[in-house]
N, C-alpha and C positions, 0 to 999 in steps of 0.2 A: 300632481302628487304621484300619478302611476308612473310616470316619466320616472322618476328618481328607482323608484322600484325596479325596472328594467334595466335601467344604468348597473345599478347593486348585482342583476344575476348575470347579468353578462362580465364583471369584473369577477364574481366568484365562479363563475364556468371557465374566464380564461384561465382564474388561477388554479384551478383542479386540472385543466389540462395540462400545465407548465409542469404540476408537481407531479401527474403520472408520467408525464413525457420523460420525466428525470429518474423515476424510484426506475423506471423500465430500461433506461440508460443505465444505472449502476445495475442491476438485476439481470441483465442482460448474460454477462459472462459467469454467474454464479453456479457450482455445479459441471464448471467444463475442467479438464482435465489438466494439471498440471506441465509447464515444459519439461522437458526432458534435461535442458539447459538450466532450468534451474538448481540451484545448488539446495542441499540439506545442510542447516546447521545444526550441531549439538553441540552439551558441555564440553564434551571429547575436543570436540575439533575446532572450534571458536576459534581460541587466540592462534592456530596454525595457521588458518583459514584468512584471516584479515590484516597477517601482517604484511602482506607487499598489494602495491596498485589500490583502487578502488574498488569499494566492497560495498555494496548497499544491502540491507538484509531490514525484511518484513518480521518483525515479531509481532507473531497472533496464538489464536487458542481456536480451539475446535467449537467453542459455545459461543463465542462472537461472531455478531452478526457482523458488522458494519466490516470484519475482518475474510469475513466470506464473498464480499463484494470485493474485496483491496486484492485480494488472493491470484485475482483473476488478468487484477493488471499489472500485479507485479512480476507474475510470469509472462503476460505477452512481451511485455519489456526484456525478460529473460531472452525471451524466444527473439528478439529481435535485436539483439546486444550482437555487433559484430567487434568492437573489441577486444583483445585477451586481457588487459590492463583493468577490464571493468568486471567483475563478480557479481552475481545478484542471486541472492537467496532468500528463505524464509528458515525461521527459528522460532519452533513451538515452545511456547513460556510455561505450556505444562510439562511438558517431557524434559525441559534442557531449563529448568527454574533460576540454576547458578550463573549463569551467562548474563540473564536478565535482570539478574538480583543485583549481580554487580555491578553493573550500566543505569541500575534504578529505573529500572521499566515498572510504569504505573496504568499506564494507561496504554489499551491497544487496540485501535492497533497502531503501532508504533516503528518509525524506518528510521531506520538510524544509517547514514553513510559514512565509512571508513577511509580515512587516508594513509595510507603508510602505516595501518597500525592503530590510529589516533579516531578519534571521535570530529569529523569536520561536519557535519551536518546533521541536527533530529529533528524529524516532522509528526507531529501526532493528528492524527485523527486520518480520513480519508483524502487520498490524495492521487490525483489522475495522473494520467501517462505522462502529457505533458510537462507536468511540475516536475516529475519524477527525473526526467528526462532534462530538465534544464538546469536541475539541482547534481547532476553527474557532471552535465557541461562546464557548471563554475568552478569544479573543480580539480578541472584535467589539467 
């Protein structure tokens, strides 16, 4: 019977390990500083901003968390964009409301990527480099 007991703490110690190994992976970049490379949207500049090439743009809010984590890889992507063809910003949904109103952003944090203008890709919730990055490639 003690046998089973030990089985139990050792699957719930590996699984605490797996989940701080991961909250410490997304947490990681939170708090680090903006690229330079990355783009600012507003209502202002939206529809000038996304009409030509590919645009990917993060909308988030300052009180979301899970947007504080996205923040960090949405610019290192920035930072590491050697395209001119590809744009990558973030667009705050409290400052710039009508952008997102009209796109129907509900939920964020929320990537939207732009083709020509057009709506060709949305991802909700949090989404790594990778994805980010292969979600640009299907679209070149």
């Amino acid at each position: 019977m003690a046998y089973y007991w030990y089985i139990i703490i050792i699957i719930v110690a590996a699984l605490a390990f797996f989940m701080i190994r991961r909250y410490r992976m997304f947490m990681s970049g939170v708090d680090t500083p903006d690229s330079e490379k990355l783009l600012r949207f507003t209502d202002k500049n939206f529809s000038h901003q996304i009409k030509n090439g590919i645009v990917l743009i993060d909308f988030w809010a300052e009180w979301c968390q899970p947007c504080k984590i996205q923040g960090p890889i949405v610019s290192q992507l920035a930072e590491d964009n050697t395209d001119k063809n590809v744009k990558i910003g973030k667009l705050n949904v409290e400052k710039s409301p009508k952008a997102a109103q009209k796109l129907g952003i509900k939920n964020i944090p929320t990537i939207i990527i732009f083709k020509s203008g057009k709506e060709a890709k949305r991802m909700i919730g949090l989404k790594n480099k990778k994805v980010l990055e292969k979600a640009i490639l299907e679209l070149k």
